[in-house]
C-alpha positions as CSV (number, residue, x, y, z in Angstrom):
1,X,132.9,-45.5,149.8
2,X,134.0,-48.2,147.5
3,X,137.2,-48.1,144.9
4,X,137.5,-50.1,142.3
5,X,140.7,-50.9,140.1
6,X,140.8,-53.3,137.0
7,X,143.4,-55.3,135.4
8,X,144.2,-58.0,133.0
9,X,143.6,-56.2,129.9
10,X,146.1,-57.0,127.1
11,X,146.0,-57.3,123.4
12,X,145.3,-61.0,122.1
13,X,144.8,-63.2,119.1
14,X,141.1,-64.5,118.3
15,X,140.5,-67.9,120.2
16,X,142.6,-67.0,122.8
17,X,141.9,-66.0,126.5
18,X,141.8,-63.6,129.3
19,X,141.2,-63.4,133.3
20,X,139.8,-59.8,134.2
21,X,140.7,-58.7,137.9
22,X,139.0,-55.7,139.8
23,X,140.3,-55.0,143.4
24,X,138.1,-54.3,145.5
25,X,138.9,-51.4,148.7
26,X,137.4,-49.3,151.1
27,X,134.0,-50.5,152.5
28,X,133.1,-53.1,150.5
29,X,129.0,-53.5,152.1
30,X,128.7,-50.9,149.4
31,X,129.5,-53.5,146.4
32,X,126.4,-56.2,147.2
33,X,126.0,-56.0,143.5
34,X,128.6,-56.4,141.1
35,X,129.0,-56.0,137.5
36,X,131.0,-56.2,134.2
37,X,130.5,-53.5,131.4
38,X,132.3,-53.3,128.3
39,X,132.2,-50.3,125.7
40,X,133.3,-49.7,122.3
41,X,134.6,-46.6,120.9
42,X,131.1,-44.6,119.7
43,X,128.8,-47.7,121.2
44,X,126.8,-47.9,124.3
45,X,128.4,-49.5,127.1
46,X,126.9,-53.0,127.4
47,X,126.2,-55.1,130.1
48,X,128.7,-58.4,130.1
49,X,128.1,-59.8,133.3
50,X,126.7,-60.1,136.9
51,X,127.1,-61.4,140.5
52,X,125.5,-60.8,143.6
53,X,125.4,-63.4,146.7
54,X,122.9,-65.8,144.7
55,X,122.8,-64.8,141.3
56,X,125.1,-64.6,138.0
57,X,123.6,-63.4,134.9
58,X,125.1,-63.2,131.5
59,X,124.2,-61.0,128.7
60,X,122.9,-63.3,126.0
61,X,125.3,-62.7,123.3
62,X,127.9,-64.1,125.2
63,X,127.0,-67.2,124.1
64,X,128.7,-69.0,127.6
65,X,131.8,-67.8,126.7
66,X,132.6,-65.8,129.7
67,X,132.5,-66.4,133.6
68,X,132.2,-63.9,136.4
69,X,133.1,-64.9,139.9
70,X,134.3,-63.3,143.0
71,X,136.6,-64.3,145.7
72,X,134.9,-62.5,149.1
73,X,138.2,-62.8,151.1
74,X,140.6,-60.9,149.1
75,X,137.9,-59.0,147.8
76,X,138.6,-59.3,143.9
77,X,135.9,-59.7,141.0
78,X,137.5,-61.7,137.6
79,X,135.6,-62.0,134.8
80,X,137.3,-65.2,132.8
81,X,136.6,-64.4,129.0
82,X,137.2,-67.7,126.9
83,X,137.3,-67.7,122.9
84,X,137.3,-64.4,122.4
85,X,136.3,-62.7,119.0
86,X,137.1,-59.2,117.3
87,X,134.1,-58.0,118.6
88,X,134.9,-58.7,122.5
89,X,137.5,-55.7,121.6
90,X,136.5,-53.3,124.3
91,X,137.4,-51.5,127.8
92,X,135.6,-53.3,130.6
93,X,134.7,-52.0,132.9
94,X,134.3,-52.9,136.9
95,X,131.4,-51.4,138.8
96,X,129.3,-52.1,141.7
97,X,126.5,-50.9,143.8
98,X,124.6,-51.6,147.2
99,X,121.3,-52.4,146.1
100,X,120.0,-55.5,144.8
101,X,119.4,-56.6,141.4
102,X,117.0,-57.7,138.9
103,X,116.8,-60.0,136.0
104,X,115.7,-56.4,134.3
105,X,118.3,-54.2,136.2
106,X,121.8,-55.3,136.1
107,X,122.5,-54.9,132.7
108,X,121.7,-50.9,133.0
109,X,124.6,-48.9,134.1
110,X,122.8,-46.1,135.5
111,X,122.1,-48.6,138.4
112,X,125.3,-48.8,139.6
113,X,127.4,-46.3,141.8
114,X,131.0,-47.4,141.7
115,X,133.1,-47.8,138.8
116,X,136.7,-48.7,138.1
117,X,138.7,-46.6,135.2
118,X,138.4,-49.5,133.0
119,X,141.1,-52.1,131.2
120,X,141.6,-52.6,127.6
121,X,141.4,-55.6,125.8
122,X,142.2,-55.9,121.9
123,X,141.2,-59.0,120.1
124,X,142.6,-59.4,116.9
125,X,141.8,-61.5,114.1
């Protein structure tokens, strides 16, 4: 019902920044909750961030350096990453689902139906 397609990725210094897109298409009632996920090669994928209508939460080892927001008329999700380390290095990952959200659910990507093919971003030091 929903597709999702990221961009922005690119290889970058460390201190520099980065402005994620995911384009949102088809029926888009089906993306009431919105994430980011990001996963290292052999790690877990993590949750980065979250948006719904109210909300935005933040994994806490982000430390405030990245943003999420959402633009509901051209139906695109960024994720603004600011200061970015070695460890940010990562594909991220767009993905959304029409169910709400907790404070203990977001973050678990087994909640979530939709998901992009990812975008790489390389932080070097």
């Amino acid at each position: 019902q929903v597709q999702l397609q990221e961009s922005g990725g690119d290889s970058v210094q460390a201190g520099g920044s980065l402005r994620l897109s995911c384009l949102i298409s088809g029926k888009t009632a089906s993306s009431r909750s919105m994430a980011w996920f990001r996963q290292a090669p052999g790690k877990e994928r993590e949750g980065v961030a979250f948006i719904d209508t109210f909300n935005s939460k933040y994994a806490d080892s982000l430390k405030g350096r990245f943003t999420i927001s959402k633009d509901n008329v051209r139906h695109v999700l960024y994720l603004q990453m600011n200061n970015l380390v070695p460890e940010d290095t990562a594909m991220y990952y767009c993905a959304a689902d029409s169910r709400s959200m907790t404070a203990n659910t977001w973050y678990l990507p087994g909640n979530y139906r939709f998901w992009g093919q990812g975008t790489q971003v390389t932080v070097s030091s």
